[in-house]
Each structure stands twice: as C-alpha cells, then as structure tokens.
N, C-alpha and C positions, 0 to 999 in steps of 0.2 A: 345403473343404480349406484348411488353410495358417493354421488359427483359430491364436490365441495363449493358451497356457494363464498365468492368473495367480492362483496359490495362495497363501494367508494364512491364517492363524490370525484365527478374531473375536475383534477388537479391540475395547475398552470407549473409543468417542468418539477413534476414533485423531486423526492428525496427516495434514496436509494432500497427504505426498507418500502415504498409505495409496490414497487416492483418485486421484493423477494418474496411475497405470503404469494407470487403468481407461479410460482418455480414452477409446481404440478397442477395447475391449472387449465382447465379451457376454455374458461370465459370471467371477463370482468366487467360486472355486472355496473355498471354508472347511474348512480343515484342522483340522477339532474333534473328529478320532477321535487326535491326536498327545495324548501328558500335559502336563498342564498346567503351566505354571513358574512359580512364586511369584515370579521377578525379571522376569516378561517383561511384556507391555501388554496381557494378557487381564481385567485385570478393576482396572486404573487408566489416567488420563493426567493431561495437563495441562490449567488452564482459566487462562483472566488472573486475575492478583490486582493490587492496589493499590501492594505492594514486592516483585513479581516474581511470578513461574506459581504455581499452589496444585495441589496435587495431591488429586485427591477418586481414592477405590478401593473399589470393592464387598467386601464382607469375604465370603467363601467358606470354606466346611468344606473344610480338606486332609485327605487321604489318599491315602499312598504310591504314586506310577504310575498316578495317576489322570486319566482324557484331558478334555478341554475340555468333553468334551459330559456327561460325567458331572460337573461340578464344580457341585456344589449354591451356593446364597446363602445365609452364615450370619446375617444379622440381618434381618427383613422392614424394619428403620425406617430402611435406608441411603437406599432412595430418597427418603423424607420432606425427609431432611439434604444431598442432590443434588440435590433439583429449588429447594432455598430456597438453598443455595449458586448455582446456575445461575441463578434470577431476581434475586437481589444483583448479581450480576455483570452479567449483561446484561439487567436490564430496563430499560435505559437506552440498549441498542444500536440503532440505529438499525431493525435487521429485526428485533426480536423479537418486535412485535406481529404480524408473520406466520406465525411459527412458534410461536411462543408454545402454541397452541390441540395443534399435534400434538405436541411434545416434553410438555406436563405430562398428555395419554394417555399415551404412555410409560411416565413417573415412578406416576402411577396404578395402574396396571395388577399385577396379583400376579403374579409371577417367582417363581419355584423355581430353575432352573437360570440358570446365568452367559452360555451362549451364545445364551441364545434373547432375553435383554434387549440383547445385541449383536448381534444379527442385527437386532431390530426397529430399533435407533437406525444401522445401517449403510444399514436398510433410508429410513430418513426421510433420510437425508445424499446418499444417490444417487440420491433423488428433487429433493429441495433441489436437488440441484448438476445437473441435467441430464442424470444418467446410465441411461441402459434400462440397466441390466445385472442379470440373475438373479444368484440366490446357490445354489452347490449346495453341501451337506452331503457331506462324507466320511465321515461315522458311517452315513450312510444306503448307502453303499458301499464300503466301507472298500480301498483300495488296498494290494496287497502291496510288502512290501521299505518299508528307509528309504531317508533321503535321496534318492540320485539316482536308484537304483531305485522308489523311492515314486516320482518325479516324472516320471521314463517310465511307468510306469502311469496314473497321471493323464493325461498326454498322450494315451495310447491310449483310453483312456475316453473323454475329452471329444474326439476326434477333432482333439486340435492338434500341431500341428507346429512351432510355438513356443513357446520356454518363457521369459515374463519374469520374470525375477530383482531380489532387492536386491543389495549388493553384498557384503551380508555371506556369501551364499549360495555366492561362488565360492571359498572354500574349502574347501568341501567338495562342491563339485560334481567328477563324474567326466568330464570335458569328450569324453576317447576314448567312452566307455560312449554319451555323448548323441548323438555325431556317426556310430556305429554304427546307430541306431534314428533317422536322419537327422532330428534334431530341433535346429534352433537357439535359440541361448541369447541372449537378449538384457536387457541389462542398464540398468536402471532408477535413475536417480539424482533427486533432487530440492533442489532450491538454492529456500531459504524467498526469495520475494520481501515484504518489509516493505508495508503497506498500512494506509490510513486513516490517522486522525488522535488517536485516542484515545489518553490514556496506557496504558502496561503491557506492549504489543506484546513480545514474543519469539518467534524463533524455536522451533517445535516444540510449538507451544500446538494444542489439539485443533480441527481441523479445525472444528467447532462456531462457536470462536470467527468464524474466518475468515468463513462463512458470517451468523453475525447484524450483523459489521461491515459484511459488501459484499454481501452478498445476492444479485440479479440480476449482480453481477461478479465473483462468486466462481468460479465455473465457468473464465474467462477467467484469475483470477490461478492456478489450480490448473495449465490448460497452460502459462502462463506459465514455472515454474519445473522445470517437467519437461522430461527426457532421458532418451532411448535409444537406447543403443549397441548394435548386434552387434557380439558376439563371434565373433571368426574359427576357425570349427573345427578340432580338434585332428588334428593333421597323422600 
C-alpha cells in the first residue's frame, strides 16, 4: 500500500529528469492509449552536436486522434540514419563500447509501430541506469475519464496512493477531486547537473547522452538533480 503512481507517455530517448521521478519506483506506467501530439517527445529528442544539440525524429504516419500505440513508423531507413548519427556522436564516448552491442540491436531490429521502439530503448536506459522498474501499457487497459479522472483510475489500478507529477501537470490537476480519493500528489522537478569534460554539454540532451559519458555515475548524477515536493492537499 502507499505505492506511487508515475505515468508518461513513451518517450523516443528522453531527457535525464524522464528517469529520475523513477529513482523509488516500481513501475512506469506508459500512457500510449492518450493521441499522439506531433509537437510533444513521442517520437524525437536531443543528442550532442558539435555547434549545439541536433535533433534526430522518427518520421510516423499521422492521422487525426490517433493514440500512441496506434502511430505507425513512416520510413523503415530512419533507423539506418539514427543509429550512424548516434555512433558519430558517441563512438568516442567513453561508455560506448559497453553499450554499443545493445543499442545497434535496437537500431536493427524491424519496427512498425513508434511505441514499441520506445519501450525497447526505455527498456535498455533502466537497465543501463540501475533501475528494476516494469513498464505497463495503458492500451493494454485502458483507464477511464481524462486528465485527473484518468489519473485516479490509474492509481486504483495500480494500487497507489501517490501520484508523482511534472509541473506542468498542476494545471490542470483537480487537487479537491484527488484529495477526495485520498491520493497525494507529489511533485517532481529536475535541475540538469553539467558533467564530464567533453565539449557540446547542454542542458536537456537525451538521457543517452548522459549515460555513454558517465556510465557506472550516471545513475548517481540522475539523483543528484532530482526533487520532490508534496503538495499540501486541498483544504
């Protein structure tokens, strides 16, 4: 009792605070039955470039209302041009002959759909960094109601009783609704700590990065920059 629910959308190679609200976690709840948003991080990020971050994106078939787990991959040769992007970049980093061998299975590998190539690279990232934690699919059970009603349902599902947030989420959270269904809300911030020596370093680079600079310390600079707050229930 008293588990913490932490719900996301799969992310293509997120960014390092994606991973730290997981530190005490044991499960990452993937919100891939929500529509997909051509402006959101479903299916791009960042990686280092040489005169600043380069943005690689999986190119996917749109259509209208269509959810995460239904978003097809529109070119098979994106990953061919991702995984020679990603060894330019870091086949010089100091971890990449460790990882090297799992992430170009990955790239390899045939994909169809967008979230299941984000699943498998979330899945090597939380292996990477130290973390047991399961992933469940919401297409595979799909929660009623949005927003804050979607996220009380989740909670009952997964048997938690806390619900960790970004902060973008507390506008539109219904804070009476939560504190009704005795669930607390706690809020998850993340402050990039700078690391290594390499040039290119920025804030908000994919988590990837992080991990083939510092490897065995990545885990460590992940808690490092993380926080969270309880929020005090609504009166």
């Amino acid at each position: 009792m008293g588990g913490v629910l932490v719900a996301h959308q799969p992310a293509y190679l997120p960014w390092p605070g994606y991973f730290s609200r997981l530190a005490d976690a044991d499960e990452l709840v993937l919100l891939d039955h929500v529509q997909f948003s051509e402006r959101g991080w479903q299916n791009r990020n960042y990686i280092r470039g040489a005169a600043g971050p380069v943005r690689i994106t999986v190119p996917v078939r749109r259509r209208f209302g269509q959810s995460i787990a239904d978003t097809r991959i529109a070119d098979a040769a994106w990953a061919g041009r991702h995984w020679r992007s990603l060894a330019q970049t870091y086949g010089r980093a100091p971890y990449w002959p460790e990882h090297r061998e799992a992430l170009e299975a990955v790239y390899q590998a045939p994909w169809n759909h967008l979230a299941h190539v984000n699943e498998a690279l979330l899945r090597l990232l939380l292996d990477a960094f130290g973390l047991p934690v399961a992933m469940v699919r919401t297409s595979d059970r799909p929660p009623a109601g949005r927003q804050t009603d979607m996220l009380i349902n989740l909670c009952h599902q997964r048997g938690a009783t806390r619900l960790r947030v970004g902060t973008g989420a507390l506008a539109y959270l219904d804070h009476c609704l939560l504190a009704e269904h005795c669930i607390t809300v706690e809020v998850a911030t993340y402050s990039h700590p700078s690391y290594g020596s390499a040039p290119g370093w920025r804030p908000g680079l994919s988590a990837l990065d992080l991990l083939l600079h510092e490897g065995p310390n990545a885990a460590s600079i992940l808690r490092a920059g993380a926080r969270t707050e309880t929020k005090a229930s609504a009166s």
